[in-house]
N, C-alpha and C positions, 0 to 999 in steps of 0.2 A: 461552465462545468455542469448546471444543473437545468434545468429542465423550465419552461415556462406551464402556461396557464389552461385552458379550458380546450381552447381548438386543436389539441391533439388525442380527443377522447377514441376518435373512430380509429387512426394511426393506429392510438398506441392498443386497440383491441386484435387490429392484425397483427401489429407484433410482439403483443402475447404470445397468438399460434404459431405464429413463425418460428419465433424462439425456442419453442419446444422442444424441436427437434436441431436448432443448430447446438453452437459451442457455448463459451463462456461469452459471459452479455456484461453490460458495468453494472456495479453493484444493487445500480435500483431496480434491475430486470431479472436477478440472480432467485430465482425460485426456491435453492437449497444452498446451504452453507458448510459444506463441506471441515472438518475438523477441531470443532468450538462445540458440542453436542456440551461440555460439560459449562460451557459459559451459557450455554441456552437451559443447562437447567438449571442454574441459578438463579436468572432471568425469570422465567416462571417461576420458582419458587417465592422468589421474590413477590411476583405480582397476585398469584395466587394467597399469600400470607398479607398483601395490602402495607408492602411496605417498601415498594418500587420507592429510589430518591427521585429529586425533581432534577437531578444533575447525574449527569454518568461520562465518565472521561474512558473511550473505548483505547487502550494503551501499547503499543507493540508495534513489533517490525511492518515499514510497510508491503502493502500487496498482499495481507496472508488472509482477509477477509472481514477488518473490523466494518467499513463501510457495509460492505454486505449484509454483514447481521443488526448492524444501526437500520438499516430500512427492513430487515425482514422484522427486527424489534417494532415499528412503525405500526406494519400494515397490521401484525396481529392484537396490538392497541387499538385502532383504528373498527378495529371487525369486531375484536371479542372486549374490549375493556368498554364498559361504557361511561363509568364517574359519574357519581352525583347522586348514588340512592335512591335512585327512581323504583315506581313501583316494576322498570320492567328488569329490573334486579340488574344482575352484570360484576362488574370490578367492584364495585365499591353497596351492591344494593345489598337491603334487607330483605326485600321479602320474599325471592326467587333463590335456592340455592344454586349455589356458582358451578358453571360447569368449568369442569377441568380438563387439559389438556398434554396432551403426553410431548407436543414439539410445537414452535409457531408458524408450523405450514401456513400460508395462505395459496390457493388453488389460482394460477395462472390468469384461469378464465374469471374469478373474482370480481366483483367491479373494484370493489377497493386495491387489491392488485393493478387494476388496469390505471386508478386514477392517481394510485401513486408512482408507477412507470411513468405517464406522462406530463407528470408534473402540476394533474390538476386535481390535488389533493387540496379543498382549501384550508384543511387545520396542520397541513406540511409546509416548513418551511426546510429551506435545504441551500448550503452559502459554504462557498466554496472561493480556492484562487478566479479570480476574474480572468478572460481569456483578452491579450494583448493583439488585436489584428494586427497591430504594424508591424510586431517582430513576429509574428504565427507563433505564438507560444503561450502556456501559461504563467500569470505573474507571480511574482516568486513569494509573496506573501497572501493571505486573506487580510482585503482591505477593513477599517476602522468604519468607514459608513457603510460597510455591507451588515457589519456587525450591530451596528446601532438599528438598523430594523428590527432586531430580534427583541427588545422590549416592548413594544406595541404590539408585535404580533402574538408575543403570549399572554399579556391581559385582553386579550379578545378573547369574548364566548363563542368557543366551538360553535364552527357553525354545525356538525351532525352530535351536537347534545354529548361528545366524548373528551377526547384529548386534543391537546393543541400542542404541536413535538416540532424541535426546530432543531436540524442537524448540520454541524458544520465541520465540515472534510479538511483535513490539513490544517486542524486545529493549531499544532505550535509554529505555524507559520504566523503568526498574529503579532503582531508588534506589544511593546508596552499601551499603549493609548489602545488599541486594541482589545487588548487583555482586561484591559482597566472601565471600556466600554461595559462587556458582559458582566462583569460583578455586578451590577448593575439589577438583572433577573434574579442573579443568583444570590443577593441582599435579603430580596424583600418576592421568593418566587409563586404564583400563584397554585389554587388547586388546580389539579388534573392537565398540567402543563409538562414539560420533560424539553431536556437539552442534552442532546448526548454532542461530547464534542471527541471526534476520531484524531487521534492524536500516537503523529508515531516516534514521537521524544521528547516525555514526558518531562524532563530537566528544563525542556524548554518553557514549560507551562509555571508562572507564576505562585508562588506558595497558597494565598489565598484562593484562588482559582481551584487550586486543589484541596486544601481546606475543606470546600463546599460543593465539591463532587465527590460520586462513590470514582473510584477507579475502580477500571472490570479487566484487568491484564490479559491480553492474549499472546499464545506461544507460537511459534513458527510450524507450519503444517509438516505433518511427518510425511515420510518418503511414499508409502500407499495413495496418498489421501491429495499431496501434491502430482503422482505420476495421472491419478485419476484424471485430477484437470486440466492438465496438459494435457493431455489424451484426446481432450473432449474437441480442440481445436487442432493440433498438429498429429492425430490419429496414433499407431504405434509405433513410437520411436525403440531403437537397437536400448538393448536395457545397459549398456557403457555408456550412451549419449544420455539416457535419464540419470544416469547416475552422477554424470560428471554436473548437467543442468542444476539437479538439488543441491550439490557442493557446492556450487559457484553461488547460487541464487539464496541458499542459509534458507530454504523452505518457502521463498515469497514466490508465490503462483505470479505477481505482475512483475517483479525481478524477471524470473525464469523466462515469460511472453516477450519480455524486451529481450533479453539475451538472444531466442529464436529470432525475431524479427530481424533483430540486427546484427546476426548471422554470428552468434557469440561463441558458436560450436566451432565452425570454422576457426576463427582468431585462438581460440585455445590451441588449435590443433597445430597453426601456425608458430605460435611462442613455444608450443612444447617441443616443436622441429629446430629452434634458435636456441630452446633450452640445453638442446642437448651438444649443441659444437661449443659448449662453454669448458674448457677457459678462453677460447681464443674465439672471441665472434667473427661470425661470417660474414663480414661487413657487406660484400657483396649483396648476400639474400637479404639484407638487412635493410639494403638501400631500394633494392627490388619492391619489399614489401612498402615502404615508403613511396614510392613513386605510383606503388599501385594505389595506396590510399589516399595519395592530394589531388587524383585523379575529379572532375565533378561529378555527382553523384552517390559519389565513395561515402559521405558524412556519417552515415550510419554505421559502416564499415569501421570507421575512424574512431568511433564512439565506443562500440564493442572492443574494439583492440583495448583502450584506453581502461574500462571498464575491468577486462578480464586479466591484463597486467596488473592491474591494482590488485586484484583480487589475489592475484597469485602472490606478489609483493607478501601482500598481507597475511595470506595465510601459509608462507615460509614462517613468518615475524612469531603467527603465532605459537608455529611449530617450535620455531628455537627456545622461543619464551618459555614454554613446558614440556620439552624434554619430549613430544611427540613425534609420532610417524606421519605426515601431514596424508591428507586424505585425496581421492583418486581424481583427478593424474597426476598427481604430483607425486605420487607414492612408485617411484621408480629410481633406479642407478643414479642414472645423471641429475636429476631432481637434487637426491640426498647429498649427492657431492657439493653443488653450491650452494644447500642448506648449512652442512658443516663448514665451510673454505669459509664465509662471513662470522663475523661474530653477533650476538646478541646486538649489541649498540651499532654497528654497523647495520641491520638490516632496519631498526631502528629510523637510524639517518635515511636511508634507500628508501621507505616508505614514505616517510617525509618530504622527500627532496623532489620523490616522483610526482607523490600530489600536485607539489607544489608548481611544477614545473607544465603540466597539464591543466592547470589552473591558469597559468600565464598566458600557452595556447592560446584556448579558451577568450580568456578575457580581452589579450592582446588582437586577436585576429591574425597570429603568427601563419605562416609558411605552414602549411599541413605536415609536410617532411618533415618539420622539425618535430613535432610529434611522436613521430616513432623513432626517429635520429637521436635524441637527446636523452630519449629514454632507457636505449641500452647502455646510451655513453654513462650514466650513472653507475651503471657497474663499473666497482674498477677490476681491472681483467687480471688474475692469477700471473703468476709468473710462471 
């Protein structure tokens, strides 16, 4: 997931430029942070006041930008914090007053930008899910020995005389032994050292663990600030398909990029076409769609279905639950009719049962058919 060590210094200076002018980059290449302006001033405030903690648990839904602002936190440590009271003044000095700053830009072409893109920052450390070659995928936790490096490497003295920051992505993936690892730093943590751990379920995080971090909460990007960056990759979309993207995706920019990817607009467009011969499904287009997605190739196809039925599932459930009008496309005739035809505990159950059954898929390596088969058959159909 992250990045290695020195022999990408020339790479990652071209693609700084490069970047410049494309889309959305991963989080370490991400120049501006779009919709956090007030967690970035607290952030300065903070450091500005000299009372930055040594621990910060960045907390919220994922995809909406905490990794991004953990490394833009970084490089502006990196550049303008120096620690230690030196006579050449900085974060912590006496003798130079501190300059202040209105945001933690760091300029692209930077070197510290550059050498924190390419991963050859040496007071960065950066630990993440491990990538599994045999299945192509990421492992579904951050491993225990990836974690146990992070004590050694924050009692080492910076090697450029500042900070020593070590960030770990997919923080409540971490198991107990894990979790129980890092207390560890955060026991006994040194000066001018920082852990920010990106964490997007925060329940999952051990009481202690949080004890001995600040939490810095982030909210879900608003509809401006999300269309923005969508934009920056998939250009301008029809303002119905952004509208419906930010409802499905609850504000997450890297929700939303999957949905696109795997063509979620489409699959919406498709269940609101099945939505609407309800009470009597059209088993026919029903089996069509089915057949079209156990096709090979399809898997992404399969995933979006799965993904935006849930969604839709769930945000009937939450409509019935509070007496709402559910939001767009769901905010139609035939929508509202098998919003009311169910009850509260039934949609309950149908949430439930969907997951559950999608999960089996999944796990099982069932028949793709069954998939999208099984799924309507959980409704049970009006009389």
């Amino acid at each position: 997931m992250f990045d290695d060590f020195d022999d990408d210094l020339v790479a990652a200076d071209e693609a700084a430029m490069a970047h410049e002018s494309a889309g959305l980059q991963p989080p370490r290449e991400m120049k501006d942070c779009l919709g956090h302006n007030a967690v970035e001033a607290a952030l300065l405030e903070q450091i500005e006041s000299d009372s930055l903690p040594h621990a910060l648990i960045f907390s919220g839904p994922q995809g909406i930008g905490k990794s991004t602002m953990a490394f833009r936190l970084a490089r502006y440590l990196f550049k303008n914090g120096r620690g230690g009271g030196s006579a050449d003044g900085g974060l912590f000095g006496d003798d130079l007053p501190k300059e202040t700053f209105k945001d933690m830009f760091v300029a692209p072409d930077d070197p510290v930008f550059r050498q924190v893109v390419s991963g050859g920052h040496a007071d960065l450390m950066t630990i993440g899910r491990l990538f599994d070659e045999k299945k192509n995928r990421y492992k579904g936790a951050v491993e225990v020995g990836e974690i146990r490096k992070i004590t050694p490497f924050m009692r080492m003295t910076a090697s450029q005389g500042g900070w020593r920051i070590a960030i770990v992505d997919d923080a409540d993936t971490m198991n107990r032994n894990a979790q129980n690892a890092i207390l560890k730093i955060l026991e006994e943590p040194p000066e001018h050292a920082l852990l920010i751990l990106v964490c997007h379920r925060l329940g999952a995080m051990i009481p202690t663990i949080r004890s001995r971090c600040r939490t810095v909460p982030f909210a879900a990007l608003d509809h401006d600030n999300f269309s923005q960056l969508i934009s920056r990759d998939h250009g301008t979309l029809p303002q119905s398909d952004m509208d419906i993207l930010y409802n499905i995706s609850s504000g997450s920019i890297g929700q939303g990029l999957r949905i696109l990817e795997e063509d979620g607009l489409g699959a919406i467009e498709k269940i609101m076409m099945l939505l609407h011969s309800w009470p009597q499904w059209q088993w026919s287009e029903i089996h069509a769609l089915a057949d079209s997605m156990s096709k090979p190739g399809q898997e992404n196809s399969l995933k979006a279905f799965q993904d935006v039925l849930m969604w839709v599932v769930n945000s009937l459930l939450r409509a019935k639950a509070r007496g709402e009008t559910p939001r767009s496309p769901l905010n139609n005739e035939a929508t509202q009719k098998i919003l009311a035809h169910y009850s509260l505990q039934d949609w309950i159950e149908i949430s439930g049962q969907l997951q559950e059954h999608f999960d089996t898929v999944t796990a099982a390596s069932l028949d793709k058919r069954h998939a999208v088969l099984g799924a309507f058959s959980l409704f049970k159909e009006a009389a």
